[in-house]
C-alpha positions as CSV (number, residue, x, y, z in Angstrom):
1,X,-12.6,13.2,-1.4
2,X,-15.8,12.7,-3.5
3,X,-13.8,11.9,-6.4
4,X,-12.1,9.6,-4.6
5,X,-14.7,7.6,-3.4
6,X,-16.5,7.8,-6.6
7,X,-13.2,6.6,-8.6
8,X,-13.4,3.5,-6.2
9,X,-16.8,2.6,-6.2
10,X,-16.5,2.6,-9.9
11,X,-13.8,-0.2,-9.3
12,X,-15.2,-2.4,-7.3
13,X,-14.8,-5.4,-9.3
14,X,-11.1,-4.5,-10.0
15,X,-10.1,-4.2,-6.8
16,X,-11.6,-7.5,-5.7
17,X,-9.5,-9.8,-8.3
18,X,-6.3,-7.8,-8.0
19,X,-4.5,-7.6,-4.1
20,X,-1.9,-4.8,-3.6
21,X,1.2,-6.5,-4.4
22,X,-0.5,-7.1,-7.9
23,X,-1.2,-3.8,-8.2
24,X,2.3,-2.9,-7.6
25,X,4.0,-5.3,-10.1
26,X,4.4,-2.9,-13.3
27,X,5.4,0.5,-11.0
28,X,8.5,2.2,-11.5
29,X,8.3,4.2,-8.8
30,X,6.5,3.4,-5.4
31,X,6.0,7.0,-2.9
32,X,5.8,5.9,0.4
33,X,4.7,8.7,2.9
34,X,3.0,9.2,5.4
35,X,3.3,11.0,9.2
36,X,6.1,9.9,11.9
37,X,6.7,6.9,13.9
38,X,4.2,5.0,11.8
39,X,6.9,2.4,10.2
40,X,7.4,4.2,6.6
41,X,11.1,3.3,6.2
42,X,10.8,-0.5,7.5
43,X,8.1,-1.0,5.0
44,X,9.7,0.8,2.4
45,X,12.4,-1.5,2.5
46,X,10.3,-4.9,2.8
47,X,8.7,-3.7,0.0
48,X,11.9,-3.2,-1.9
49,X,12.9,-6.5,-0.8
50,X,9.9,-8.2,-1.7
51,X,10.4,-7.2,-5.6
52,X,14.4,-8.0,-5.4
53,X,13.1,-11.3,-4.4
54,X,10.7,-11.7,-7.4
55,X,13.7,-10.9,-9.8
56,X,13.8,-6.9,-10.2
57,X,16.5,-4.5,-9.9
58,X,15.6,-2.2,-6.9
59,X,16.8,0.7,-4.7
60,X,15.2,1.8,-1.7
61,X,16.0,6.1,-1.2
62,X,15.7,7.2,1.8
63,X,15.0,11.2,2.6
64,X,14.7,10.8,6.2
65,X,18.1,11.9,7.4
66,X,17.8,9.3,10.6
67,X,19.3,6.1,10.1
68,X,16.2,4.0,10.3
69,X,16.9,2.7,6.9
70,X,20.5,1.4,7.8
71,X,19.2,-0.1,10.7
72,X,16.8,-1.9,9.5
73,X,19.0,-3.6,6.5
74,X,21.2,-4.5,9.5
75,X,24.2,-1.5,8.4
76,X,26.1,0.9,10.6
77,X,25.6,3.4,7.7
78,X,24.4,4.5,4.4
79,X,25.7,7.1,2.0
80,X,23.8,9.0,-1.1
81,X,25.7,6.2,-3.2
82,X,23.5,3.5,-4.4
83,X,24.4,0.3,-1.9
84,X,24.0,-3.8,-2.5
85,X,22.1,-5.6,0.5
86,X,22.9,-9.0,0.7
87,X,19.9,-10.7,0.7
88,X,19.9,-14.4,1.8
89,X,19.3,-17.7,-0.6
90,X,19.4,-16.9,-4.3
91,X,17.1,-14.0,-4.8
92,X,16.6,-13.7,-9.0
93,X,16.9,-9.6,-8.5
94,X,18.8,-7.1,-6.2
95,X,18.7,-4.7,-3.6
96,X,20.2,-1.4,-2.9
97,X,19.8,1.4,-0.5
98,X,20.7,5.3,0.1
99,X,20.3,8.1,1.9
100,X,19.7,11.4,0.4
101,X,22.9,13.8,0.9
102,X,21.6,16.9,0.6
103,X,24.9,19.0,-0.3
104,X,25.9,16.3,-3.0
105,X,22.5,16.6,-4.8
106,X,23.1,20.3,-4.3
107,X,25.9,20.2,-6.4
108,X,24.5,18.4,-8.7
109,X,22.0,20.7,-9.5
110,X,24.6,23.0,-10.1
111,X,26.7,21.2,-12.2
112,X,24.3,20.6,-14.4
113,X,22.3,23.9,-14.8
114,X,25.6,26.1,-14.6
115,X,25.6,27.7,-18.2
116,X,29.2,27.6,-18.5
117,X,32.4,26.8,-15.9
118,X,33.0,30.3,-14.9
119,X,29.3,30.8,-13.6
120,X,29.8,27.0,-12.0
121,X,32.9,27.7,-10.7
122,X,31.8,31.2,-9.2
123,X,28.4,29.4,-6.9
124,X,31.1,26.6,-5.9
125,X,33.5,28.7,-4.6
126,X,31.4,31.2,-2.5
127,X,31.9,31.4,1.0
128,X,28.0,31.4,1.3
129,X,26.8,28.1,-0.7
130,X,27.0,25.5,1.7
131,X,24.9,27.4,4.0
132,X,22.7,28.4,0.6
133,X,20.9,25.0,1.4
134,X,19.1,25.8,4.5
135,X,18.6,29.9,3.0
136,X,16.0,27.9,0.9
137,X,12.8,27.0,2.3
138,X,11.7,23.1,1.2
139,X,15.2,22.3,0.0
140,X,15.5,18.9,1.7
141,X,11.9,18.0,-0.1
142,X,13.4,19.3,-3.0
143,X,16.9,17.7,-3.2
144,X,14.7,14.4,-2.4
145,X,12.9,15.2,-5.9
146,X,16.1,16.2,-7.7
147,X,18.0,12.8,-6.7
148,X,14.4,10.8,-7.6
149,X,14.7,12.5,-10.8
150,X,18.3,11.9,-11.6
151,X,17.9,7.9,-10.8
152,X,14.8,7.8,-12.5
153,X,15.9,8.1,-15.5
154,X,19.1,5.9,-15.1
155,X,18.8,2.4,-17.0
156,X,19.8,0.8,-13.4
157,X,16.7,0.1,-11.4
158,X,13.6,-1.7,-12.4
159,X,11.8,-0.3,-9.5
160,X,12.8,2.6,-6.8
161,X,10.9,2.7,-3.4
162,X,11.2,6.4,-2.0
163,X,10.9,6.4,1.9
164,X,9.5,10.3,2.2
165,X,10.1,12.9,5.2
166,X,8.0,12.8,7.9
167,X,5.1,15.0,7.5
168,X,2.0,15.0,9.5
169,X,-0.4,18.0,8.1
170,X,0.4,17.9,4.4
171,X,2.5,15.7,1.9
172,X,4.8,18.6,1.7
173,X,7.7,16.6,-0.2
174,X,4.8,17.2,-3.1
175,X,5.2,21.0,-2.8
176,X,8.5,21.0,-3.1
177,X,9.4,21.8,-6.4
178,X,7.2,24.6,-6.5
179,X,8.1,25.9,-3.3
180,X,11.8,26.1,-4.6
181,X,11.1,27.8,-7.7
182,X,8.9,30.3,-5.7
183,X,11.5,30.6,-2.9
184,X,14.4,31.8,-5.1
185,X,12.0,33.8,-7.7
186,X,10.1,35.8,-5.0
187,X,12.5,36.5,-2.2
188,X,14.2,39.4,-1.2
189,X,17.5,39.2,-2.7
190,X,15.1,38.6,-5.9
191,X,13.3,41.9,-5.5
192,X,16.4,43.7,-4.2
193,X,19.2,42.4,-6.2
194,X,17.8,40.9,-9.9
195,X,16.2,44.1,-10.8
196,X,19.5,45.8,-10.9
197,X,21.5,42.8,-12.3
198,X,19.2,42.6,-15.5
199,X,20.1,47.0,-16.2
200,X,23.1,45.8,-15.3
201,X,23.3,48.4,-12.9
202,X,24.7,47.7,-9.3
203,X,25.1,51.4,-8.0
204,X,22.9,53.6,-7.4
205,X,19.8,51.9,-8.9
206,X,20.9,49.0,-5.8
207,X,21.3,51.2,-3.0
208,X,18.4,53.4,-3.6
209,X,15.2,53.6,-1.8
210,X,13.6,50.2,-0.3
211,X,16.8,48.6,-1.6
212,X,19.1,50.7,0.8
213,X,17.2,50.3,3.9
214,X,17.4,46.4,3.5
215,X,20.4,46.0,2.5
216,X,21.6,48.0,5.8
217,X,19.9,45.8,7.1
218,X,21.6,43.0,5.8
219,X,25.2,44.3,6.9
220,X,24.1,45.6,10.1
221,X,24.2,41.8,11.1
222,X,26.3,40.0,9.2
223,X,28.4,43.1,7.5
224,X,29.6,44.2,4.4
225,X,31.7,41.2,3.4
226,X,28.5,39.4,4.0
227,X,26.7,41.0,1.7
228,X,29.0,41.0,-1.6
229,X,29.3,36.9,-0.9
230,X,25.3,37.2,-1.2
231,X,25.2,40.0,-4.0
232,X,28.5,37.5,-6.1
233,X,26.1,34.4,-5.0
234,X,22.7,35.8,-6.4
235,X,24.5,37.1,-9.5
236,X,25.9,33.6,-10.4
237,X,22.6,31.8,-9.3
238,X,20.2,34.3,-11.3
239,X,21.0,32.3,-14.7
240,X,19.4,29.0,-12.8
241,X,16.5,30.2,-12.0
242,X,15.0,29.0,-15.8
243,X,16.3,25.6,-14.5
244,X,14.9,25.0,-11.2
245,X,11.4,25.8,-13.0
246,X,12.0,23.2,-15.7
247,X,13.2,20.6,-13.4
248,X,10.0,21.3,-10.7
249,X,7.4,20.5,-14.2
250,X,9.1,17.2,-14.9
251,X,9.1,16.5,-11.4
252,X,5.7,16.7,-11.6
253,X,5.4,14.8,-14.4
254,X,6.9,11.8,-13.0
255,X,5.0,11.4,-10.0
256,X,1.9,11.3,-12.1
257,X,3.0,9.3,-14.4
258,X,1.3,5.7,-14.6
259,X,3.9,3.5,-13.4
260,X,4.0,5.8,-10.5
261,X,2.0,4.5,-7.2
262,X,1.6,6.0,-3.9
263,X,1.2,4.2,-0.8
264,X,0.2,5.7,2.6
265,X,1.9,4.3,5.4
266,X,0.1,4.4,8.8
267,X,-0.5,2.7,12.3
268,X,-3.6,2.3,13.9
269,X,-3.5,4.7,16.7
270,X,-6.2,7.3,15.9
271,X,-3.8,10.2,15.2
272,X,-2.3,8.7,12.9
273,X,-5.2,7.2,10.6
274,X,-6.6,10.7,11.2
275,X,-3.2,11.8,9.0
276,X,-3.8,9.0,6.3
277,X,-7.3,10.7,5.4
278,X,-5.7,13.9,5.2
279,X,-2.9,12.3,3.1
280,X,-5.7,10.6,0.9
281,X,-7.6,13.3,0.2
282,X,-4.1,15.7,-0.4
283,X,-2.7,12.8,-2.9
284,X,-6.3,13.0,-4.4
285,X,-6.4,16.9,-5.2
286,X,-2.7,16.1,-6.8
287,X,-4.3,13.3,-9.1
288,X,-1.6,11.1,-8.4
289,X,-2.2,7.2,-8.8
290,X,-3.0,6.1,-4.7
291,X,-2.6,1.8,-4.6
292,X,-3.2,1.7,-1.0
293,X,-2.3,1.5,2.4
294,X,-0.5,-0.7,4.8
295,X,-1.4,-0.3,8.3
296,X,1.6,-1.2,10.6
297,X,1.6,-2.7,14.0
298,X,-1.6,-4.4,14.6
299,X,-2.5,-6.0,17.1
300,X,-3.7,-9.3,16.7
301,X,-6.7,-10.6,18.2
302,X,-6.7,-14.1,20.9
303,X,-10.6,-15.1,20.2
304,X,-12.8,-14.0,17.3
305,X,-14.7,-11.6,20.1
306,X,-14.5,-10.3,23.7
307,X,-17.4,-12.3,24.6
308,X,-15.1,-15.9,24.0
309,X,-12.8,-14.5,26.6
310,X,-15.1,-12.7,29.1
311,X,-17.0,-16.3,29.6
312,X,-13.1,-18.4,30.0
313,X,-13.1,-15.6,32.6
314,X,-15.7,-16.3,34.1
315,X,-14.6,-20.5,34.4
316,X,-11.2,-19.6,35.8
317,X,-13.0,-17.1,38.2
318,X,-14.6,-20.2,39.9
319,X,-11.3,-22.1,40.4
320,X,-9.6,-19.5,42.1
321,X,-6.3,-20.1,40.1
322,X,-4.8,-16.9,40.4
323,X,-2.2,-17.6,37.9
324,X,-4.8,-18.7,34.8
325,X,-6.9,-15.7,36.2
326,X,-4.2,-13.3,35.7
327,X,-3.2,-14.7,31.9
328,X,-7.0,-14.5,30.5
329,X,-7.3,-10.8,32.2
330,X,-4.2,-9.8,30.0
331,X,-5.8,-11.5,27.1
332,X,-8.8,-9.5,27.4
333,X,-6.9,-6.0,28.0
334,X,-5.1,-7.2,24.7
335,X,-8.3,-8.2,22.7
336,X,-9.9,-4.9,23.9
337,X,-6.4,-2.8,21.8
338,X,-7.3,-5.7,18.8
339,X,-10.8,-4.7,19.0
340,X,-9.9,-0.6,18.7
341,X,-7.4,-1.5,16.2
342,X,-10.0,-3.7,14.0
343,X,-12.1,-0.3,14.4
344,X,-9.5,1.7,13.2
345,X,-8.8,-0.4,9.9
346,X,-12.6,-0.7,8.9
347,X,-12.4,3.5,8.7
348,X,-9.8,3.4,5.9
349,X,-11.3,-0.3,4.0
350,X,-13.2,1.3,1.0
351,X,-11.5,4.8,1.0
352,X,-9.0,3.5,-0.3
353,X,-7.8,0.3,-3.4
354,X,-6.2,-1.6,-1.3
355,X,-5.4,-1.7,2.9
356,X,-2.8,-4.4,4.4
357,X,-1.8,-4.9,8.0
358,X,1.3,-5.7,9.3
359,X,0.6,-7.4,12.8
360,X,2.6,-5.5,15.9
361,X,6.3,-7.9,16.0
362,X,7.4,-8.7,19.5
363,X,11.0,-7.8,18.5
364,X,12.5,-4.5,16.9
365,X,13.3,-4.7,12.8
366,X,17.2,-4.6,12.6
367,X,17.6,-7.2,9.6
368,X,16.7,-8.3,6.5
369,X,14.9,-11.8,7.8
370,X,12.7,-9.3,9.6
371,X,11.6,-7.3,6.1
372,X,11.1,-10.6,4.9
373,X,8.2,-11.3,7.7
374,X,7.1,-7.9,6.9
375,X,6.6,-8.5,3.2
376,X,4.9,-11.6,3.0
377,X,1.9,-9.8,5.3
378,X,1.9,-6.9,3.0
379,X,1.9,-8.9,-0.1
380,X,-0.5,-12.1,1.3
């Protein structure tokens, strides 16, 4: 957090001629994440509309397996397959949208670090890989990388926004390829199955000792077919493993690159700008490149203070008109959430580049006309 604050204070002057959408202009890749219920897939997709409308190629990905993002383009549905939005007028770029499928970015990986057909053909046609997925702690973060890898380096897209998973304690879509790597290198089936593989010896050097127990273990719940899919899956999977740990350093790579910028997505409630400090200092012991924040649903103030309304109060009081009575008390309960929210924004101005707000809408997002409303707060 020190360095943090010290890396801002030293750019003071930079961050007072350049706003946020400025800061954004020459990004590849915008990371928006932040904790639940905040607002991180609507305003990953005004931002995405924002730059179709300056002219740029974009895609919005979605990891969030909820529909939020289709619903708030105005679609039933989206697939992992890049999608055009119709945006209205004659915007000088485009838009597109998916949803991360985690299966098809499964195969993918697959496919492509197979060493030959038989190996591919033998991890495709177990009886265990679709469910090999969930046996793998972080794989949803992970797919999310793999699919942000694979269409970051495609010539299609000027800019991709990434709407990240839900996570409240820790930005753990970061961890992920790290987690993966360690996940298939250190677990059990590791220690009881590649040992043996590498002598090339899958008798009595298997079943013997600590190896025996477990895998009894193993069959005494799901039985012995179970365990020669697993033993036929980790033999064909053990030749990847070189991959996976390749693929997690270049995923690093990228999300540190310059045109790389995260943005933290938050609300004013106080649990949730409690999150965005942990997020900021998290994304600042990564060294990542953080442009900001946008603060959704604000509440907008009536008067420039309490006082303006407690003295109109204090007029209508003396006319005994209920009704007008009744209106300026619901004003001031109003102004009193404004006031807490105006609180709540002051903790993260100077922490971080640059904080927008996005003022709380009377109606739900469901369309693109709403992004647009959306955008031009975050990019005034």
């Amino acid at each position: 957090m020190k360095l943090l604050d010290s890396r801002l204070r030293g750019n003071d002057s930079k961050r007072i001629m350049t706003s946020l959408a400025q800061n954004l202009d020459d990004k590849r890749l915008i990371v928006c994440c932040g904790s639940g219920g905040v607002g991180k897939t609507t305003t990953s997709a005004a931002l995405g509309l924002h730059a179709a409308r300056k002219g740029k190629r974009v895609l919005v990905l979605t990891v969030d397996p909820a529909k939020r993002l289709a619903n708030a383009l105005g679609l039933d549905q989206l697939t992992d397959r890049p999608q055009l939005i119709s945006i209205p007028g004659k915007p000088k770029g485009s838009l597109h949208a998916a949803q991360l499928d985690v299966k098809r970015t499964f195969d993918g990986i697959i496919e492509r670090f197979a060493p030959d057909d038989e190996t591919r053909e033998a991890i495709m046609s177990n009886a265990l890989y679709e469910h090999l997925s969930s046996m793998i702690a972080g794989s949803q973060e992970y797919m999310a990388m793999e699919k942000l890898y694979e269409l970051a380096h495609e010539d299609d897209w000027d800019l991709i926004v990434l709407d990240t998973p839900p996570a409240r304690n820790a930005l753990d879509f970061l961890d992920a390829p790290q987690k993966m790597v360690r996940a298939i290198t250190d677990s059990i089936l590791k220690f009881v199955v590649r040992p043996s593989l590498k002598a090339g010896q899958i008798g009595e050097r298997l079943f013997g000792g600590i190896s025996k127990r477990v895998i009894k273990q193993f069959e005494r719940f799901g039985g012995v077919q179970f365990m020669h899919e697993v033993f036929d899956l980790v033999h064909a999977t053990v030749s990847l493993m070189d991959g996976f740990g390749e693929r997690a350093k270049t995923v690093e790579e990228l999300l540190k690159k310059d045109t790389t910028a995260f943005l933290i997505i938050t609300s004013p409630r106080v649990a949730a700008i409690t999150d965005a400090h942990r997020f900021i200092e998290k994304l600042d012991d990564y060294g990542v490149n953080l442009a900001g924040c946008i603060i959704n649903r604000v509440h907008p103030a009536f008067a420039k203070s309490s006082s303006t309304l407690d003295r109109l109060h204090s007029e209508i009081a003396t006319s005994g008109d209920e009704i007008a009575l009744a209106i300026v008390d619901n004003a001031r309960r109003y102004q009193t959430l404004a006031d807490v929210d105006t609180h709540e924004v002051k903790l993260l101005n100077g922490i971080v580049p640059h904080v927008a707000t996005v003022p709380l809408f009377a109606e739900d997002v469901c369309d693109v006309k709403a992004l647009k409303r959306i955008a031009e707060h975050i990019t005034a």
